[in-house]
TORDREN-646628 format. One record per residue: residue in one letter; x, y, z of N, C-alpha, C in turn. Coordinates in pm, whole numbers, padded with zeros to 5 digits, always signed. Example, Ala and Ser with C-alpha at 12.3 -4.5 7.8 and 13.67 -1.06 7.14 Angstrom:
2
a+01319-00569+00780+01230-00450+00780+01320-00330+00780;s+01285-00225+00708+01367-00106+00714+01290+00003+00787;
***
This chain:
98
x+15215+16541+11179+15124+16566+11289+15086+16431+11350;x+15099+16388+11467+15056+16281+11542+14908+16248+11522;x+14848+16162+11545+14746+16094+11490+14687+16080+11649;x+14557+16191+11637+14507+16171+11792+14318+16103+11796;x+14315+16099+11705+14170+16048+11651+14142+15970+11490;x+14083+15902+11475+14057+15808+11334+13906+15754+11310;x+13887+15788+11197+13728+15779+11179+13746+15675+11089;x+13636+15536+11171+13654+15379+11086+13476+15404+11057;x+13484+15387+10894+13339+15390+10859+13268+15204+10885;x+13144+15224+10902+13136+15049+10922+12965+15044+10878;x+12912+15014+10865+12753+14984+10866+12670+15090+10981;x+12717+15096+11040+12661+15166+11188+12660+15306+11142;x+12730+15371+11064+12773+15489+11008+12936+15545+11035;x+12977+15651+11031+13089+15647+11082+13167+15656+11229;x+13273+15564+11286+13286+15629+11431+13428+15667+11464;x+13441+15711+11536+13532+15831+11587+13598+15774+11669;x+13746+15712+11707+13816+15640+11761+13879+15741+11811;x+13935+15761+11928+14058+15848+12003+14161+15714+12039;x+14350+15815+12043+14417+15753+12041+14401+15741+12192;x+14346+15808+12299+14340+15736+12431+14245+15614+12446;x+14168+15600+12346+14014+15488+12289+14119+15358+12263;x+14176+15405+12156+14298+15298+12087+14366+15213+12174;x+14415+15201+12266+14497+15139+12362+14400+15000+12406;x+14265+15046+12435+14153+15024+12514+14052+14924+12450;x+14036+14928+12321+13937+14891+12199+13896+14678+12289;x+13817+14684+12329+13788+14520+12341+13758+14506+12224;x+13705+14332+12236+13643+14258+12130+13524+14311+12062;x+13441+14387+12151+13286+14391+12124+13292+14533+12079;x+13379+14608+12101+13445+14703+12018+13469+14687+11857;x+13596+14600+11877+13609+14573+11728+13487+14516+11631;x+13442+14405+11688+13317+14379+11643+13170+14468+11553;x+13194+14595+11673+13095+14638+11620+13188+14738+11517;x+13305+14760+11496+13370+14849+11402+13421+14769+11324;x+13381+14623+11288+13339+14521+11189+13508+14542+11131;x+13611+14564+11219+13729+14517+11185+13816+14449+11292;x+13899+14378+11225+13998+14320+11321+14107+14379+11401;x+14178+14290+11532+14284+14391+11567+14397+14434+11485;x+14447+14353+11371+14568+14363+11296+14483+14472+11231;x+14384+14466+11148+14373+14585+11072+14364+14671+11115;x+14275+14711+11250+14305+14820+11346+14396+14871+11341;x+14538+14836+11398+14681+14875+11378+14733+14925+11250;x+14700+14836+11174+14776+14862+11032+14686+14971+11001;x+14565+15027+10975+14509+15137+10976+14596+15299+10996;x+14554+15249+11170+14620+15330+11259+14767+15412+11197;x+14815+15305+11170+14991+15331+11133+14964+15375+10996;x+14894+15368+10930+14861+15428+10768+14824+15557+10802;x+14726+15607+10902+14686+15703+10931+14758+15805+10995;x+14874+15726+11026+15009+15832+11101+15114+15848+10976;x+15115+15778+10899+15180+15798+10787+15163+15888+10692;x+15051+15877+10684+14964+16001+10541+14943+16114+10658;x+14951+16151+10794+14924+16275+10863+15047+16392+10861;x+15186+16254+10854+15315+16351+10878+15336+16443+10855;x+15275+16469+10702+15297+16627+10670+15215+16680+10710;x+15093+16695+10744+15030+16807+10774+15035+16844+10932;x+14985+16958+10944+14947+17075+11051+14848+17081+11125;x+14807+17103+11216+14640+17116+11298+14592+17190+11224;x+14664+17296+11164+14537+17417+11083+14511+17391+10928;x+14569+17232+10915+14527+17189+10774+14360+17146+10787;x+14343+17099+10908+14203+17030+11014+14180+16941+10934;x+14231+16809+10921+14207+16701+10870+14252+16586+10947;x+14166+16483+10888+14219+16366+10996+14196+16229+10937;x+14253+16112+10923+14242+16007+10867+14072+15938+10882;x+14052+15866+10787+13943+15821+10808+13962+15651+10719;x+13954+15568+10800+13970+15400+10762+13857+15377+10711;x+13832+15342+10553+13713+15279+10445+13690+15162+10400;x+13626+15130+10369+13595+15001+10337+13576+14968+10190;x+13667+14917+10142+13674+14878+10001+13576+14772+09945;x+13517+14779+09798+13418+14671+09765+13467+14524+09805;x+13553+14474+09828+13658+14364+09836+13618+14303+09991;x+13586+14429+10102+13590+14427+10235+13775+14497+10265;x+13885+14496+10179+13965+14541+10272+13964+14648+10289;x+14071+14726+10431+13975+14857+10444+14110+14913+10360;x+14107+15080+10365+14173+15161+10316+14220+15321+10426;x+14298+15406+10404+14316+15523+10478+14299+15608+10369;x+14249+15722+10423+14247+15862+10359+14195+15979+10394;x+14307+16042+10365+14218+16218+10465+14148+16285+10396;x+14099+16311+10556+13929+16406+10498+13931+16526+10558;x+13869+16683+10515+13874+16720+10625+13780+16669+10725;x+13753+16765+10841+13710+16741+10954+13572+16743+10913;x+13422+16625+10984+13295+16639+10968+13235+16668+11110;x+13150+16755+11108+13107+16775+11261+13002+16637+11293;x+12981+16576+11207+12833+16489+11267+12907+16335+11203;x+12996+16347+11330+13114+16169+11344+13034+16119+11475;x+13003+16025+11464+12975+15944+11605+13105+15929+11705;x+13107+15961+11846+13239+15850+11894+13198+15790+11962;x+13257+15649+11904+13256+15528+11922+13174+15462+12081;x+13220+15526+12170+13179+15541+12343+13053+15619+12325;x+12998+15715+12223+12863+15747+12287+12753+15723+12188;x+12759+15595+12082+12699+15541+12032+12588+15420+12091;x+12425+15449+12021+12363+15354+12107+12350+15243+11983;x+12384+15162+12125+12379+14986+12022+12275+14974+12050;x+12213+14908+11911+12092+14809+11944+12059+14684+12046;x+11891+14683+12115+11913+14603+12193+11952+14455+12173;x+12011+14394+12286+12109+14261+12245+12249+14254+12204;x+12272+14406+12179+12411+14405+12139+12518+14406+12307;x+12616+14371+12240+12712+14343+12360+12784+14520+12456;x+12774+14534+12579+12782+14659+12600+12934+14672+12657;x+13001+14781+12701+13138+14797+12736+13079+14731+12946;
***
């Protein structure tokens, strides 16, 4: 199954990336999803990897973690209704805006 959304957990709580989001991600983006662009990708591509086998009506979807170490990790979850995405999250004031 193609990989159309990815949930990167970070301090903020968890947020909800779309692969039309993905293309798009600035700095102040990554920043606040307290990962880099390589890991972004390499994520991403972990998260299309572990999806292949499944189905839409498995309703699961990758979610990028954060290991005690800081590196992150992939693994499916099912689906949670109360994911932030990423675009309709309020930053604190001073934080950098799109």
């Amino acid at each position: 199954m193609k990989v159309t959304e990815m949930t990167f957990s970070t301090s903020h709580g968890d947020m909800l990336v779309t692969a039309k989001q993905f293309a798009s991600i600035s700095d102040d983006d990554l920043e606040w999803l307290e990962i880099t662009r390589d890991d972004l990708v390499r994520c991403w591509k972990e998260g299309e990897h572990l999806m292949k086998d499944h189905v839409p009506s498995d309703r699961v979807h990758p979610i990028a973690e954060v290991d005690n170490d800081g590196t992150r990790f992939v693994v499916i979850v099912g689906y949670v209704e109360h994911t932030d995405r990423l675009m309709d999250v309020k930053r604190p004031k001073g934080s950098k805006q799109h």
